[in-house]
C-alpha positions in Angstrom: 98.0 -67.4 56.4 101.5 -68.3 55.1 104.3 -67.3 53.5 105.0 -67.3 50.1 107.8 -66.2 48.3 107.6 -65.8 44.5 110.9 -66.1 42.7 111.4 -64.9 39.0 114.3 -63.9 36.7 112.4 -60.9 35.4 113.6 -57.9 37.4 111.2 -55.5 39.5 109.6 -53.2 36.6 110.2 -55.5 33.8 107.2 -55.7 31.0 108.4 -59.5 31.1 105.4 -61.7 30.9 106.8 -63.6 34.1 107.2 -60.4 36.2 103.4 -59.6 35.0 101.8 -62.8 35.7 104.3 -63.0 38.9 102.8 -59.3 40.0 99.2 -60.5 39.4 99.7 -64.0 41.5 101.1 -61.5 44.7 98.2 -59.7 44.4 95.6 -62.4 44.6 97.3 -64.5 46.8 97.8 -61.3 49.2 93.7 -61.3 48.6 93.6 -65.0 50.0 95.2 -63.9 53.1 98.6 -64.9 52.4 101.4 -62.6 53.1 103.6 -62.6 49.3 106.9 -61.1 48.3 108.7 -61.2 44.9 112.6 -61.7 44.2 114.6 -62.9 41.8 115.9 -65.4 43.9 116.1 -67.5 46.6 118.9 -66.5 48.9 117.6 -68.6 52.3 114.2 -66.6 52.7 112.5 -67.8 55.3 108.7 -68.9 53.7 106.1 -71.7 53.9 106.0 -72.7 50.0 108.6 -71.2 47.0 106.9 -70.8 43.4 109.4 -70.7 41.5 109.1 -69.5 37.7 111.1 -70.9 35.1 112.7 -74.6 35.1 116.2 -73.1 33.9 116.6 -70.2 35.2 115.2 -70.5 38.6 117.2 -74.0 39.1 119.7 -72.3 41.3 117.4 -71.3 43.6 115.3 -74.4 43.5 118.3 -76.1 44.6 119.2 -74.2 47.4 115.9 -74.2 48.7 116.3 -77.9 48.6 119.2 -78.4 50.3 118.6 -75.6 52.8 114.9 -75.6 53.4 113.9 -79.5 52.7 110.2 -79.5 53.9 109.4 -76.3 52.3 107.4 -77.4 49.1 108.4 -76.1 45.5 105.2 -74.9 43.1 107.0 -74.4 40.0 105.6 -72.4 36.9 106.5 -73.8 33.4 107.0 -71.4 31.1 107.0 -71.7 26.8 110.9 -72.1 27.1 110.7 -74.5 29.2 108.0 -76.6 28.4 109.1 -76.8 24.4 113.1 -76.3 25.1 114.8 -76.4 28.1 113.1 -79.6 30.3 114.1 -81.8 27.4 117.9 -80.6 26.6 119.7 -78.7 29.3 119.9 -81.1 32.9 119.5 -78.5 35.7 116.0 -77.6 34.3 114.8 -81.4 34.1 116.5 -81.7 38.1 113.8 -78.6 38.5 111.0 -80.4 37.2 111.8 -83.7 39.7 113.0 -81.5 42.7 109.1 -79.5 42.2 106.4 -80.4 44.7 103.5 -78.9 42.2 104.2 -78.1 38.7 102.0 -75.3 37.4 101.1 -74.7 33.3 98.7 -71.8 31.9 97.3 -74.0 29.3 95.8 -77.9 29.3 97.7 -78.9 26.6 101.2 -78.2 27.5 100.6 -81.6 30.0 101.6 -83.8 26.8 105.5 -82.5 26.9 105.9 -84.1 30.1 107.0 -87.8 32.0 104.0 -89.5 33.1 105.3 -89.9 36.3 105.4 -86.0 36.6 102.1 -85.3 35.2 100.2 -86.2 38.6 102.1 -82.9 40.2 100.2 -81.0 37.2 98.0 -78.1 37.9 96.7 -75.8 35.1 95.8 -72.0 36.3 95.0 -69.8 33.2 95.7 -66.3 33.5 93.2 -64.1 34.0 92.3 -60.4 32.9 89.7 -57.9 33.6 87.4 -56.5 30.9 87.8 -52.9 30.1 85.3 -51.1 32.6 84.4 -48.8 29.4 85.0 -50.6 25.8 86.0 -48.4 23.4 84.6 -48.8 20.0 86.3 -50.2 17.3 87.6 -47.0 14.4 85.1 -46.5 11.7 87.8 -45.6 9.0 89.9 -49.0 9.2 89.7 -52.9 10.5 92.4 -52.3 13.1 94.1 -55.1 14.2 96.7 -55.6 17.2 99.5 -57.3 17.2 100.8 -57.1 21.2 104.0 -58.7 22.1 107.6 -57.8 22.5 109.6 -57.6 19.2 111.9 -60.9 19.7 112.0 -63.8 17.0 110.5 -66.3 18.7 107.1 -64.3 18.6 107.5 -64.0 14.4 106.4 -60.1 15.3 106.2 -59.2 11.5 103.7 -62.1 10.0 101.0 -59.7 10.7 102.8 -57.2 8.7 104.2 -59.3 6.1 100.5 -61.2 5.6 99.3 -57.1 5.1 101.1 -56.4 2.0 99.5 -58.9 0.7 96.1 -57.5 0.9 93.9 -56.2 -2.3 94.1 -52.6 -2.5 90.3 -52.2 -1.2 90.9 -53.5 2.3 90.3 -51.3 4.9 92.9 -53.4 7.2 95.1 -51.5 9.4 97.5 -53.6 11.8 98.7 -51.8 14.9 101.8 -53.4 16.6 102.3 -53.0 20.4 105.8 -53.6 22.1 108.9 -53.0 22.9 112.0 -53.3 20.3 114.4 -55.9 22.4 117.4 -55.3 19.9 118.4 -52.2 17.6 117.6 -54.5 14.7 114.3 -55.3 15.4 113.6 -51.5 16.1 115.4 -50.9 12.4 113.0 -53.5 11.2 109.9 -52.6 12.5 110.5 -48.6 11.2 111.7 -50.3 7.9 108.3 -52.2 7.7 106.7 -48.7 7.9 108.1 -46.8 5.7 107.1 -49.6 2.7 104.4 -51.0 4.2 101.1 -47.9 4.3 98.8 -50.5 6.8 101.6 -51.4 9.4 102.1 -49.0 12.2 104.5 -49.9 15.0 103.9 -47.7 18.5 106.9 -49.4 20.3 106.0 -50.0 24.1 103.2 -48.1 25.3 101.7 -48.3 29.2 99.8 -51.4 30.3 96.3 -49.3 30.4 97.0 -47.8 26.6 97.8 -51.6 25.4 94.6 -52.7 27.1 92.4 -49.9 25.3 94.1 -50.5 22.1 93.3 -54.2 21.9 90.1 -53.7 23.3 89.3 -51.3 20.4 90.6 -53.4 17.7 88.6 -55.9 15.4 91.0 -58.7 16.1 94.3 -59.9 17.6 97.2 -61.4 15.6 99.6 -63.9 17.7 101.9 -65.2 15.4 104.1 -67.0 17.9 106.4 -69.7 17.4 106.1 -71.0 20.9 104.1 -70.0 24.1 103.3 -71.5 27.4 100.1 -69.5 27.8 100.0 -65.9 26.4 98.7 -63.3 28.7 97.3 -61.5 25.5 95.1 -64.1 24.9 93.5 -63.8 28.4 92.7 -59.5 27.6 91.8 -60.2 24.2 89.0 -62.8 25.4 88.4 -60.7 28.4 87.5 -57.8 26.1 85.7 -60.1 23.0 88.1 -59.7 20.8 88.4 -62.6 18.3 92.3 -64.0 18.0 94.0 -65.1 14.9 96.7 -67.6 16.3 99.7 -69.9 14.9 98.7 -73.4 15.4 101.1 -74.0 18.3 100.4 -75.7 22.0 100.6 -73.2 23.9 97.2 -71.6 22.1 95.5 -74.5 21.0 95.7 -75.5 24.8 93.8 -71.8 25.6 91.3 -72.2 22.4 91.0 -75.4 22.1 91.2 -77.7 19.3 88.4 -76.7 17.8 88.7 -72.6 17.4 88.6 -72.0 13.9 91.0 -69.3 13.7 94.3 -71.2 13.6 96.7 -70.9 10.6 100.2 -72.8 10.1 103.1 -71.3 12.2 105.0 -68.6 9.9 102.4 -68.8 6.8 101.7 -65.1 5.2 99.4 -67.1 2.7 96.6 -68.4 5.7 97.2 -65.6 7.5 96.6 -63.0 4.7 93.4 -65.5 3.8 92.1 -65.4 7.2 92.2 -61.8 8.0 90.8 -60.9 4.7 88.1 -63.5 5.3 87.0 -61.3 8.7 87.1 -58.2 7.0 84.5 -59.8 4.6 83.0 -62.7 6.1 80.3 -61.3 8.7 79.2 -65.2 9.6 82.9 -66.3 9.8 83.7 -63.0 11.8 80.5 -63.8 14.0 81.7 -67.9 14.7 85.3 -66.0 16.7 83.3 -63.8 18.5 81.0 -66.4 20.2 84.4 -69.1 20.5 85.5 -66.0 22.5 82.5 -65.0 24.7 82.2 -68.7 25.5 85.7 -69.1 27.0 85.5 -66.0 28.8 84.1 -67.2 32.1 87.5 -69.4 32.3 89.4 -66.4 32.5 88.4 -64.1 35.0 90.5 -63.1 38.3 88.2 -65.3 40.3 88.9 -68.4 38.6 92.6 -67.8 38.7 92.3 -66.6 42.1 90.4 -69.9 43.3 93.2 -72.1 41.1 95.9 -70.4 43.1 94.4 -70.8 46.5 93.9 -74.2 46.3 97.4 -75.1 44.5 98.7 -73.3 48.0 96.3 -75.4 50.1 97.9 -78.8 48.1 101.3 -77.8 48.6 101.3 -76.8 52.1 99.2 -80.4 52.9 102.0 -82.4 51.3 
């Protein structure tokens, strides 16, 4: 058994995706035996390995754990920021990256944004969701489709919306938008979109369980981000088969694959409109998502993310 501390910005409570996957890696590693606790930041804890999320804003106490705790080995987790941002402008989170004993990404393809003499430290773990014990079925009356992600810009939260209006007046599409408003404009905008748009509907943060249902309900799932390091939602959509729409960006092509056929150009109404008219109509099309999805599914269960973080601990504590 050993000690782990996990240290991330996002506070205790926060709907952050960091706290989340931080909350889910205590409990499995707690299942391994270990004993776990969670802070926001290394203040001299004593511990056997520090996993560390974020490059940036962890550096601090990366650094102090270097200087004060030398032998105890670093796991840090890369996160969209840092992958496609930080590492390759702002110093302290490079010094992270080199000062890192394991460096840990939630998608294969994110491997390409760093030094070759880093990439040996690599381990991938994808996150992991359960299926919904009881699957709701989808609404007779529309083509619901979720859109689940915190209202900030980087996520594009309206293409979904924006690619709606464009729809023929026969479509039975109805998009359903999940998450919390992070600024008074983006709450202004998403009631805005509502009142002038008849198949948006916003329904602003709702509990973990209700989001689940709701995605597992819907027809599809809409991620329009800009950039990701590994979105969670992908791992409960595919844990519940449900087919994903998704920006052709890294941090999804490295969960999909190259080869998922659902792709359309980062911040383009046109494909996107196209795309989920084409599901609404296109039952073979429709069919072709929903098998890309059931095949990936046994990649992203607890056990395989469970198994991934034992052995990352096993690695680091070897070292």
């Amino acid at each position: 058994m050993a000690r782990i501390l996990i240290v991330t910005p996002a506070p205790r409570g926060s709907r952050n995706g960091n706290r989340v996957t931080a909350n889910r890696w205590a409990r499995l590693l707690k299942a391994c035996g270990h004993e776990v606790a969670i802070r926001e930041e290394f203040t001299g804890q004593k511990c056997d390995a520090l996993i560390a999320f974020h490059a940036r804003k962890s550096s601090a106490s990366i650094d102090r754990c270097n200087i004060e705790s030398p032998a105890t080995p670093i796991v840090l987790l890369l996160t969209g920021t840092d992958l496609y941002g930080d590492i390759h402008q702002i110093q302290s989170a490079a010094t992270s990256l080199e000062r890192a004993n394991r460096l840990v990404l939630l998608q294969s393809h994110g491997i390409r944004e760093l030094s070759p003499h880093l990439q040996s430290r690599v381990r991938v773990i994808v996150q992991s969701a359960e299926p919904p014990s009881r699957p709701p079925q989808p609404l007779k009356t529309v083509f619901e489709i979720c859109v689940s992600g915190h209202l900030r810009p980087v996520k594009d939260p309206f293409r979904a919306a924006f690619a709606a209006r464009q729809l023929p007046a026969e479509s039975r599409i109805q998009i359903t938008h999940l998450g919390t408003a992070l600024t008074p404009a983006m709450e202004r905008r998403a009631i805005a979109e509502m009142n002038r748009n008849h198949r948006y509907r916003w329904l602003g943060e709702v509990p973990n369980r209700k989001a689940r249902q709701l995605l597992a309900r819907s027809r599809l799932l809409v991620l329009s981000s800009k950039m990701e390091g590994g979105a969670n939602v992908i791992s409960e959509a595919i844990a519940a088969s449900v087919p994903i729409l998704a920006s052709r960006i890294s941090g999804s092509i490295g969960l999909l694959g190259d080869d998922y056929p659902g792709y359309f150009d980062v911040g383009s109404t046109k494909q996107l409109t196209s795309l989920m008219r084409r599901c609404e109509q296109d039952k073979n099309f429709y069919a072709t998502l929903h098998a890309h999805v059931q095949k990936l599914a046994p990649l992203f269960t607890p056990q395989c993310e469970q198994n991934s973080l034992r052995q990352l601990i096993s690695d680091a504590l070897q070292e």
